[in-house]
Every structure is written in structure tokens, then in C-alpha cells.
C-alpha positions as CSV (number, residue, x, y, z in Angstrom):
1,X,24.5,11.4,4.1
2,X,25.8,8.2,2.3
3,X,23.2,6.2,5.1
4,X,20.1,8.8,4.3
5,X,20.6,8.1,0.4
6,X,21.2,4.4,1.1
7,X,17.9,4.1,2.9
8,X,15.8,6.3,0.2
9,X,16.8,4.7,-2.2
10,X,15.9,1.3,-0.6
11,X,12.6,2.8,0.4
12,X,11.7,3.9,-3.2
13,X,12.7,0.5,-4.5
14,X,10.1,-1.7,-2.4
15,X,7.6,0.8,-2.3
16,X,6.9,1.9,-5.9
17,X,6.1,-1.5,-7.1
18,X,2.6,-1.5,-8.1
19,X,0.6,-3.4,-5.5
20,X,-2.9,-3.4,-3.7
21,X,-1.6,-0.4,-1.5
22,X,-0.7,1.5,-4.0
23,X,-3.5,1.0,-6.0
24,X,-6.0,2.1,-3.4
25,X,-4.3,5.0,-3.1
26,X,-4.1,5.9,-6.7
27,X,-8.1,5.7,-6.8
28,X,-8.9,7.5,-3.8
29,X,-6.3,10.3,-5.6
30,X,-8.5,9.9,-8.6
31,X,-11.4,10.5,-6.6
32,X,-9.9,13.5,-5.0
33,X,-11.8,11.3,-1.5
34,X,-9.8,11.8,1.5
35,X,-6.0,11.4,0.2
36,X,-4.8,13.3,3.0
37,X,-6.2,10.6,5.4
38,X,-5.3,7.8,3.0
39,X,-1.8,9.3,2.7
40,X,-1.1,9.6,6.6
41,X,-2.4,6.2,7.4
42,X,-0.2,4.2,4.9
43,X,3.1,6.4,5.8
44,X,2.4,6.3,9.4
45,X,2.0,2.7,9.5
46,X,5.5,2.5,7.2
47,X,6.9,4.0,10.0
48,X,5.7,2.3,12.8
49,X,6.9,-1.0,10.7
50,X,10.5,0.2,9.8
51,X,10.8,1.4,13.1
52,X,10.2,-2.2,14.3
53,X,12.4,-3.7,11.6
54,X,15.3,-1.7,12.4
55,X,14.6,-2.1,16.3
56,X,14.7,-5.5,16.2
57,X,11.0,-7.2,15.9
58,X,11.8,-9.1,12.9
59,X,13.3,-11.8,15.3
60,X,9.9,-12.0,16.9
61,X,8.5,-12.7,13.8
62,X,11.1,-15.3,13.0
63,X,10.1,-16.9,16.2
64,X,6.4,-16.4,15.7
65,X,5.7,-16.7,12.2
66,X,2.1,-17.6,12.4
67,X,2.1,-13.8,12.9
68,X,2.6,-13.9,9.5
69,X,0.6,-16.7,8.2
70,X,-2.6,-15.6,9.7
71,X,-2.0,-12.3,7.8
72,X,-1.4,-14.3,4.5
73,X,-4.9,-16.0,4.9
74,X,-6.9,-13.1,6.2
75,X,-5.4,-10.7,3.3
76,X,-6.1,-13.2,0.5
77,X,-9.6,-13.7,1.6
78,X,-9.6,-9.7,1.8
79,X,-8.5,-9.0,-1.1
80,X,-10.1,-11.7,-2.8
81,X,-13.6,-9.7,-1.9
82,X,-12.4,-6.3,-2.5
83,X,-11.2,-6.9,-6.3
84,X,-14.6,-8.9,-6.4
85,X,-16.4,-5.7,-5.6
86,X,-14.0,-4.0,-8.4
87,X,-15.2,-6.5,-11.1
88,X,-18.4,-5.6,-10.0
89,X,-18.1,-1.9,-10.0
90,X,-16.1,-2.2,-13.5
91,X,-19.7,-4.1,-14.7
92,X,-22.4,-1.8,-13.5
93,X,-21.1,1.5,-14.2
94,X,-23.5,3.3,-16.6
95,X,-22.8,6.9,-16.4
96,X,-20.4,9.6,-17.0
97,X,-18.3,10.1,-13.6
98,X,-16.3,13.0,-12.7
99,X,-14.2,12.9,-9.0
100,X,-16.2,16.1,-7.9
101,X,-19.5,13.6,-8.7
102,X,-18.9,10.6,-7.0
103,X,-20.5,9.6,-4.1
104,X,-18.0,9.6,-1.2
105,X,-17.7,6.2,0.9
106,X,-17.6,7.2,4.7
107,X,-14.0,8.2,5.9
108,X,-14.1,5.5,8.5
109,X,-14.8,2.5,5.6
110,X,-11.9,4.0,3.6
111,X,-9.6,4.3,6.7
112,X,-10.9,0.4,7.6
113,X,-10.1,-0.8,4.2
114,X,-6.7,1.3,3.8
115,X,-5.5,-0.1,7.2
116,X,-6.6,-3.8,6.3
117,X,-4.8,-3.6,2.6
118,X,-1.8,-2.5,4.9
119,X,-1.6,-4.4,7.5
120,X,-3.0,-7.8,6.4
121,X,-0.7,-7.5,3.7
122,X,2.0,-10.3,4.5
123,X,4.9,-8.6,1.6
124,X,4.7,-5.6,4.2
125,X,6.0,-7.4,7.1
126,X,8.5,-9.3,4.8
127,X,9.4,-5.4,3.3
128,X,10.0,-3.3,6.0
129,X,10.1,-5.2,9.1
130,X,12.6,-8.8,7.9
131,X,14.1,-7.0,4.5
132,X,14.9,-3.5,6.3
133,X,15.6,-4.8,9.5
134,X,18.1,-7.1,8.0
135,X,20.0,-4.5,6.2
136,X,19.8,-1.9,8.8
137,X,22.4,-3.8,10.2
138,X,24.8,-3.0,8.4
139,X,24.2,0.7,9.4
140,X,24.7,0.6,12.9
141,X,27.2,3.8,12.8
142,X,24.7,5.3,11.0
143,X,21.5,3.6,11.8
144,X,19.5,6.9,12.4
145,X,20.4,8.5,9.2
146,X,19.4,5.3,7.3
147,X,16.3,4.4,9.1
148,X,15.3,8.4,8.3
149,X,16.0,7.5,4.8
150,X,13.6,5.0,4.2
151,X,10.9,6.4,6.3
152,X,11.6,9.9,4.0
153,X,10.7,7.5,0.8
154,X,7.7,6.2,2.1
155,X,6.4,9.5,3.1
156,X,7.4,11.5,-0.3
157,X,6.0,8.3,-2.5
158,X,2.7,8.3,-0.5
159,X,2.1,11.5,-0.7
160,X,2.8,12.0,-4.5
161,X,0.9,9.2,-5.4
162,X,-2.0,10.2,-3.6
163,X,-1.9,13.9,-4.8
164,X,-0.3,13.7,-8.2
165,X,-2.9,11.4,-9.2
166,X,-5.7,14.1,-9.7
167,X,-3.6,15.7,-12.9
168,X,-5.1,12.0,-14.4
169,X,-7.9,13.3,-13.7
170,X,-9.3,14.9,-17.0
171,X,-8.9,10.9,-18.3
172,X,-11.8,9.8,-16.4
173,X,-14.3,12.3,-17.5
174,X,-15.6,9.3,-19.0
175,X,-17.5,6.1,-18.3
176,X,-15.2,3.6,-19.6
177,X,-11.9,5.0,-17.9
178,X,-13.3,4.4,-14.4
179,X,-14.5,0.9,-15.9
180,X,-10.8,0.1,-16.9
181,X,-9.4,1.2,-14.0
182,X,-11.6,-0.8,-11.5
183,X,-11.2,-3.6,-13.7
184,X,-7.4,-3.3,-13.6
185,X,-7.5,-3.1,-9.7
186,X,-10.0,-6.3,-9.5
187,X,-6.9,-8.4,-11.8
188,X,-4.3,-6.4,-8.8
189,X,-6.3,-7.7,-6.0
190,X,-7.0,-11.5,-7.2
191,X,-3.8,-11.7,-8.6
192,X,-1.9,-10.7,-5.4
193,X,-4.4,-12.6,-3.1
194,X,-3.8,-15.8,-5.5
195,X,0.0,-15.3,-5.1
196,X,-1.0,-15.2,-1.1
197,X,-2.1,-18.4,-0.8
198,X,1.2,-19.9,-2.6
199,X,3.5,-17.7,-0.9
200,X,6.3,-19.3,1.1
201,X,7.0,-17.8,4.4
């Protein structure tokens, strides 16, 4: 038990930082636009990278860390465009939006951008596969318990977020909420993929 609370509370403490992931996820929540899907994807692939950090890949990465680098360059150019097309939305939205109203993007662009602000995200590896992986070691009586401990946190913070976000949603009834917010997420997405490019690996 001392493992499992170990590893939530771990989980909870590098996940609920606000960051591109999360952000996406609060404004598909807001949108009430596949969060299910949005949901799965980003706990799924949580698990598939603790599950590696805790088996062992993070010496691969230490071995290979172009792995890494590539990642840093591909998701500061990504998110470079996607907060440009948040700065653009924030501009050119004239009328009154309600969730229910918005036109829906297709569930395979949402899925493509959810998985790209997940896995081109270098902090992710760094998170769960070197961090975790690094401290699971100190587990190994209890290395099961712990590892299901983290992967609990990313699953019950996903989830929240994505679902818990639609009691905001009498706040963007009006124009200049959804303004603010994709104005906010544009500053989320340059300022992360700024810090990208000067991020030491």
C-alpha cells in the first residue's frame, strides 16, 4: 500500500502541471468533442511509457538520446504552429459559441494532434520513462504496486480533466471566453515550444 500511494502521488505531481497536454484536453472537455477518445489516448500512452520506464528503456534512451532530440525539434516546430493557429482562432472569433454549437474537427485530426502533443513532447520521455524509471528502482519489492500507482494517477487526472471541464462550461456562453482561452493556450504552446529549443538533454 505504502508503494501504490508512493507512485500516485508521484503520478499526480508530474502530471497536473499545466502543459500542452493538458491544455488540449481541457478544450476538447470544454467542447464536450470526443473526451472519451482524448482521455484514452493520453492515459494509454502514460502507460505504455511508465511501463517502459520502469522496465528498463530509459537506458536505451540514455544510449540513444537523439531519440530524444529529434522529438525536441519536431514538437517545438509542432507546437509552434498549433499555438499559431490558437492566436488565430483567439483573433477571428466573432460570435457567441456554445460547446453543443461548435463545429466538430474530425476524430482522426484530434486523435493526430492529441498523439503528436504526447509523444513529440520531449518532458514526457524525461517524466515517465528516465524520472519514473529512475525511482522505480527503489521499489523493486514492490515494483508492481508502485508502477500501478502512477499509472492509477494518470488515468484518474486524465479523465477528470477531460470530464470535469464541462461544469466550466456555462463561462463560455460567450464570445470573449473562448477568445481568452485560445489565447491563453497560443502563450502555453509558444512558450513550451520556446523552452524546447533551449532545453538541455
Amino acid at each position: 500500500m505504502s508503494a501504490l500511494l508512493s507512485g500516485l502521488g508521484l503520478g499526480f505531481s508530474l502530471i497536473m502541471a499545466i502543459g500542452a497536454q493538458n491544455a488540449f484536453i481541457l478544450k476538447q472537455g470544454l467542447k464536450q468533442q470526443y473526451v472519451f477518445w482524448v482521455c484514452l489516448i493520453c492515459s494509454l500512452s502514460d502507460t505504455i511509457l511508465i511501463y517502459l520506464g520502469v522496465t528498463g528503456f530509459s537506458k536505451i534512451l540514455n544510449s540513444y538520446p537523439d531519440i530524444i532530440v529529434y522529438s525536441k525539434y519536431f514538437g517545438s516546430a509542432f507546437l509552434f504552429i498549433y499555438g499559431a493557429q490558437n492566436f488565430y482562432s483567439a483573433l477571428t472569433q466573432n460570435s457567441v459559441l456554445r460547446p453543443s454549437l461548435i463545429d466538430k474537427s474530425s476524430l482522426m485530426n484530434v486523435v493526430g494532434v492529441c498523439l503528436a502533443l504526447t509523444w513529440l513532447n520531449p518532458h514526457v520521455y524525461l517524466d515517465t520513462v528516465i524520472l519514473i524509471g529512475s525511482i522505480s528502482i527503489s521499489f523493486k519489492e514492490n515494483l508492481h504496486s508502485f508502477t500501478l500507482g502512477v499509472m492509477f494517477a494518470s488515468w484518474l487526472f486524465f479523465f477528470a480533466l477531460g470530464y470535469g471541464a464541462r461544469f466550466l462550461s456555462p463561462l463560455f456562453n460567450k464570445k470573449i471566453s473562448w477568445q481568452i482561452l485560445d489565447f491563453i493556450m497560443g502563450i502555453i504552446m509558444w512558450s513550451i515550444s520556446y523552452g524546447l529549443i533551449f532545453l538541455k538533454l
